[in-house]
Residue, then its C-alpha position, 0 to 999 in steps of 0.5 A: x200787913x206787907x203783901x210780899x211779891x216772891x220768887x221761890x226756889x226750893x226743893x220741897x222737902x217736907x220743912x219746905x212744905x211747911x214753910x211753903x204753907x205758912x207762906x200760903x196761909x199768912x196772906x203777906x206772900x203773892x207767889x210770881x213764880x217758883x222753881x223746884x231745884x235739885x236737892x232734896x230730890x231731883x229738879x222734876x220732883x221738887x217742880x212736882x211737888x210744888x205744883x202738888x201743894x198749889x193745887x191741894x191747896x186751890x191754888x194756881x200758881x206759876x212753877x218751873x223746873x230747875x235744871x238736873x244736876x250733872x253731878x250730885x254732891x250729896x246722895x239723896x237720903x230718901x230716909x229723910x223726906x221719902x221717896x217723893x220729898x214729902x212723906x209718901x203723899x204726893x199724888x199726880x192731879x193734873x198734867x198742868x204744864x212745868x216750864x223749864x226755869x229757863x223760861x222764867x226770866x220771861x215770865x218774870x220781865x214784867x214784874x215791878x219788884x219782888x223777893x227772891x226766896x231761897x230754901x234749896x241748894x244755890x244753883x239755879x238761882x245763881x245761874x239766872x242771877x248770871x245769866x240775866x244780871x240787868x232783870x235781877x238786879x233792877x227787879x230783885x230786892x233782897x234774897x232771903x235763904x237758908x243756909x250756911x252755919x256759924x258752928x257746926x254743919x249737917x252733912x260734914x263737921x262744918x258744912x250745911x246741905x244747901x251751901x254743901x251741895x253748889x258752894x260754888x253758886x252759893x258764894x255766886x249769890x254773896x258776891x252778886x251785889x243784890x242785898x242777902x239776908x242769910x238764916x244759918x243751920x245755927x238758927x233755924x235748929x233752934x227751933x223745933x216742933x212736934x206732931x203734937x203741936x200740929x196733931x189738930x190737923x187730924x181732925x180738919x176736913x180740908x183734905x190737904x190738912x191730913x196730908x200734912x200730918x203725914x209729912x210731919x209725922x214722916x219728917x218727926x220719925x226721922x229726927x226721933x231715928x237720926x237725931x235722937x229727939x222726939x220733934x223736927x227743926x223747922x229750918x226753912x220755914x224760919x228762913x221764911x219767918x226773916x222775911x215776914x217776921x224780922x222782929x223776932x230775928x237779930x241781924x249783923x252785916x258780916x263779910x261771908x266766904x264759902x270754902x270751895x277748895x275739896x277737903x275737910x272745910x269743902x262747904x264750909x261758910x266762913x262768917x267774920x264776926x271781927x269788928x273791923x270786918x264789919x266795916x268792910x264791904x267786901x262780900x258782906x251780907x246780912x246774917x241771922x245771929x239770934x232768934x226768939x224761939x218761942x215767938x217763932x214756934x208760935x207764929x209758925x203753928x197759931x198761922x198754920x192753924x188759923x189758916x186751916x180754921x178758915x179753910x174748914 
C-alpha cells in the first residue's frame, strides 16, 4: 500500500465530503495541508467545512482558506449542497485557527514531495503554482483534478463547474509543466451511488457516520429533483480514486485547450484525441478515458464501510 503525502484544494461540497472520507479511511492518504476554495460555497465555508470533517473525524489537520473571488462566474446553487456546502450538517466546534492559504507555501517549505489534489475550481492552486513556481515545481508531483468534459457540460452545453468557474487559472495548471492527471465530468457521472448503498451508516455509533447519511441524502434529493434519478454521481471521489486506484481507470496523453473567449464554448475544454496530437508536447496532459464502474462503486462504498467498522 502507497502513503500519498497530499495537498487538497476543495470546496466542500458534499461529493467533496465523501471523496475527503475515502481519502481519510483508506489509510494511503497523509494530509499536508488543505485549502477550502471558492466555488461550491465561498472560500470561509469551504476552509469551515474542511476544518469540520477533520475534527468530527478526530483529526488535526492543517486547513487554509483560499481567497474570496471578486467575481462569482456562476451563482451558488444553495439547492445543490446547502446553505452550508454540505447538507445542513455543519456545526462550529473549535475556534482552531485558519490561515490564509497565502501562508501555505511556508508551511509547505519543508515537505520532500507531495500530490497535489484538486477538486474545486482551479483559482487558487494556479495562483500559488504562479506565484511560488521554484517550491512547486521541485515539490509537486503530479496533480490529480476533477475537471473538464469531453462531451458535454454541467452548467452550459459543453462546460463543466470547476473549469467554468476560472478557465482562466485551469488552463494555468495545463501549461505549468507539473504532470496532470485530469478526470472529466464524462467519467466521474458514471458512477452513481445511492442512499441505499450507504444506508448501513444509520446504525453506526460513530457520530459523524449519522451526519454523512444526512449529506448523502440531502445530496441524493437533489439529483432525484434535478436529475431525474434515484442516486448521486460520485465526481470527486473518483477523481481521488485516479490517484489511489489507477488500475481501474484508462489514461491517454492528449493536448488540452480551455475556451477562454465569452460565448457558447466559454469553459469549454477542448481534448485532442487525433493521433498526430498525441505526439505532440504541446500542453498535453493525462486524461481519463475510460473507468470500470463496478470496480470504482465497490472500492468507494466497502472503504467507506470498513472504515466506520473500525471506527464503531
Amino acid at each position: 500500500m502507497n502513503l500519498h503525502n497530499v495537498v487538497w484544494f476543495g470546496d466542500p461540497g458534499i461529493d467533496d465530503t465523501i471523496a475527503v472520507i475515502y481519502a481519510i479511511l483508506s489509510k494511503e492518504v497523509n494530509f499536508l495541508a488543505s485549502c477550502g476554495s471558492s466555488g461550491n460555497t465561498s472560500a470561509r465555508q469551504s476552509s469551515l467545512n474542511f476544518s469540520f470533517i477533520f475534527e468530527e473525524m478526530g483529526l488535526d489537520y492543517s486547513v487554509f482558506r483560499g481567497l474570496p473571488r471578486k467575481r462569482r462566474l456562476v451563482q451558488l446553487l444553495k439547492e445543490v449542497h446547502g446553505e452550508d456546502g454540505i447538507g445542513g450538517t455543519y456545526e462550529r466546534k473549535s475556534l482552531r485557527k485558519i490561515s490564509s492559504v497565502m501562508k501555505m507555501p511556508e508551511f509547505l517549505s519543508g515537505a520532500r514531495s507531495f500530490v497535489l489534489v484538486n477538486t474545486g475550481p482551479f483559482s487558487d492552486l494556479a495562483m500559488l503554482c504562479e506565484k511560488f513556481p521554484s517550491l512547486f515545481k521541485s515539490k509537486v508531483e503530479r496533480i490529480v483534478a476533477m475537471g473538464g468534459s469531453r462531451c458535454g457540460g454541467n452548467v452550459t452545453p459543453s462546460a463543466e463547474f470547476n473549469i467554468y468557474s476560472d478557465p482562466i487559472s485551469a488552463q494555468r495548471i495545463i501549461n505549468s509543466g507539473i504532470p496532470v492527471i485530469l478526470v472529466p465530468l464524462d467519467i466521474t457521472s458514471r458512477v452513481t451511488l445511492t442512499t441505499e448503498d450507504f444506508a448501513w451508516l444509520q446504525d453506526k455509533r460513530f457520530p459523524f457516520a449519522g451526519k454523512l447519511f444526512k449529506m448523502i441524502t440531502y445530496y441524493q434529493k437533489f439529483h432525484e429533483s434535478y436529475e431525474g434519478f434515484s442516486g448521486f454521481t460520485a465526481h470527486d471521489p473518483v477523481a481521488l480514486l485516479a490517484l489511489l486506484k489507477p488500475e481501474l481507470f484508462r489514461f491517454t496523453d492528449v493536448p488540452v485547450q480551455v475556451e477562454k473567449k465569452r460565448g457558447i464554448t466559454f469553459g469549454h475544454t477542448a481534448m485532442d484525441f487525433r493521433y498526430r496530437s498525441r505526439n505532440s508536447t504541446h500542453n498535453q496532459i493525462s486524461v481519463a478515458t475510460d473507468i470500470d464502474v463496478e470496480r470504482a462503486r465497490d472500492v468507494l462504498i466497502n472503504t467507506i464501510r470498513r472504515g466506520f467498522d473500525l471506527l464503531d
